[in-house]
Structures are given as structure tokens and as C-alpha cells.
N, C-alpha and C positions, 0 to 999 in steps of 0.2 A: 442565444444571449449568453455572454461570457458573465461566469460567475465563481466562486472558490467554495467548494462542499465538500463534507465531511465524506472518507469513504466509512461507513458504519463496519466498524469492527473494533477490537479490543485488542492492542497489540503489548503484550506485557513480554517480550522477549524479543529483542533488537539481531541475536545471533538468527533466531528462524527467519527474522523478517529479510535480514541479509541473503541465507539461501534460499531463500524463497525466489526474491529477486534475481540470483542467479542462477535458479530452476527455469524461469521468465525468460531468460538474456536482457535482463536489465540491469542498470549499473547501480548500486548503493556509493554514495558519495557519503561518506563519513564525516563529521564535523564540517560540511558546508552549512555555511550559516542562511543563505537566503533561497528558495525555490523560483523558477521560471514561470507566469502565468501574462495572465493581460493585460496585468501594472496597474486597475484602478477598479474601483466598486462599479459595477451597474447593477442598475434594479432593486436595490438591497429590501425594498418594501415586498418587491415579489420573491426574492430571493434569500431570505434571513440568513446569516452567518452562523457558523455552527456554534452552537455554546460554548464561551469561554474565550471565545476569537474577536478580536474586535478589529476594526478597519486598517489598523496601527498595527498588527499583527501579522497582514495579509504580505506573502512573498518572503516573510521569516520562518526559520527553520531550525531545527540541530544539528540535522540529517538531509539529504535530498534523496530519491531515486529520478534517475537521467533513464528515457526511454529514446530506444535507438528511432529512430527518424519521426521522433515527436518532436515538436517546439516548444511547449510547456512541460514542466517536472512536476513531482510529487513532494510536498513538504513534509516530513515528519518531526514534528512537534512533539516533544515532551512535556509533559502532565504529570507528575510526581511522578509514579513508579511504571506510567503506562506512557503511551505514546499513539499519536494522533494524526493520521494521514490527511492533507487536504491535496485536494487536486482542481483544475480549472477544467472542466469537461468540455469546453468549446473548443478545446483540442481532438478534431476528433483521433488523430492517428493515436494518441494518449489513451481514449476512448475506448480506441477501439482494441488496444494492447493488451488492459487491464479487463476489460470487459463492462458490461452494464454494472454500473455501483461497487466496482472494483472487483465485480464476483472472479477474476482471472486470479488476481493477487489475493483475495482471500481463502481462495481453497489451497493454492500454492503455502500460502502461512498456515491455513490449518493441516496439510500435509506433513510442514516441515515440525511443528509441534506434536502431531501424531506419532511422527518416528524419533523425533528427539525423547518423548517419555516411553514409547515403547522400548526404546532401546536400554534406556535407564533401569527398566522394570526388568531387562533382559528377556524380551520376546525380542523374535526376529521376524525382520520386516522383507516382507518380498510385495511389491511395486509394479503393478500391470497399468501399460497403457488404455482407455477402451476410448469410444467415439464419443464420450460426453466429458473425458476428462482422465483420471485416474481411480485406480482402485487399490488401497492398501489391506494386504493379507497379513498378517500377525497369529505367531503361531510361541509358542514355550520351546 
């Protein structure tokens, strides 16, 4: 059942979400204003809209992220100082890009946040691939 849901995270810095996305091979589409999804509400009793979102909302944007052989896109939405992913998961190549509940894209954002303040603090960041993902080593 197509639907538009929240992916649960906190995204307070637009530069990581950007290389995050192109940690991904995804494209971050800058000031596109509207997202790609299935164009109309179903279910909405079984499926409630994330907080703050209302039907008039749905396929608007600031931001898009465009995934390579997906049909639907990612919305990012800004909220005062933070910013709000929706996505339509009955996409599955979308789906399955980002992973279950976005978890693709938010280790990727929480990577790129990790090494953006480590770097800041001036530790140095060394970056191992493993089988479950990555692993970031931080040293003085």
C-alpha cells in the first residue's frame, strides 16, 4: 500500500546530508521544490501522516534526493532549524536503496556527522569498510 512516512531521524546539517547522499550514489537536488511519490493519500486511517505534515504538504519540498533507478524521491522538508525526510516506500527500488526505515541513509548521515565533528575537534578519521557496513577509527 503506497503511503508517505517519516524516515525517523534528526537531520540538523544539510552539508552531511548532502555527502551522505553522495557516500550513497544518490543525487541531492538543491532547492527542488516538489518530491516524486504516488501523487495521492491512501489509507490515511491505517497510515497516519507524520506530525506536522498534512495532505496539502504531500510531494512538497526544499530539497529532493533523486535515487538512481528509483521512481519515487526523497522530500526534505524543513522545520525551522532541522530538516524532515519523507519518502513513499512502495517504491521498493527506493526501498531497498536506503534500506529498511532509511537505516542506509542514516548511518551514512551519521558517518558523515561523525567525521565532520571529529575533524573539527582535530582527531583523524580513518574509515574501514566491514560486512555490516562501516567502521570509523578516530585517533588524536
Amino acid at each position: 500500500m503506497s503511503h508517505v512516512s517519516k524516515i525517523e531521524i534528526t537531520i540538523n546539517d544539510i552539508v552531511c546530508l548532502k555527502q551522505a547522499c553522495q557516500r550513497l550514489g544518490f543525487e541531492f537536488r538543491e532547492n527542488q521544490r516538489s518530491y516524486i511519490w504516488y501523487g495521492r493519500l491512501v489509507s490515511p486511517d491505517r497510515y497516519p501522516l507524520p506530525e506536522g505534515i498534512t495532505q496539502q504538504d504531500l510531494g512538497k519540498c526544499h530539497h529532493a534526493i533523486h535515487i538512481p533507478n528509483a521512481s519515487y524521491e526523497i522530500g526534505v522538508v524543513q522545520q525551522g532549524t532541522k530538516f524532515l525526510l519523507l519518502a513513499d516506500f512502495w517504491d521498493t527500488s527506493l526501498k531497498n536503496a536506503i534500506g529498511d526505515g532509511g537505516g542506509k541513509l542514516k548511518q551514512a548521515y551519521g558517518a558523515e556527522r561523525t567525521i565532520q565533528e571529529a575533524r573539527r575537534r582535530n582527531y583523524r578519521v580513518i574509515e574501514k569498510k566491514t560486512a555490516s557496513g562501516i567502521r570509523l577509527i578516530l585517533t588524536a
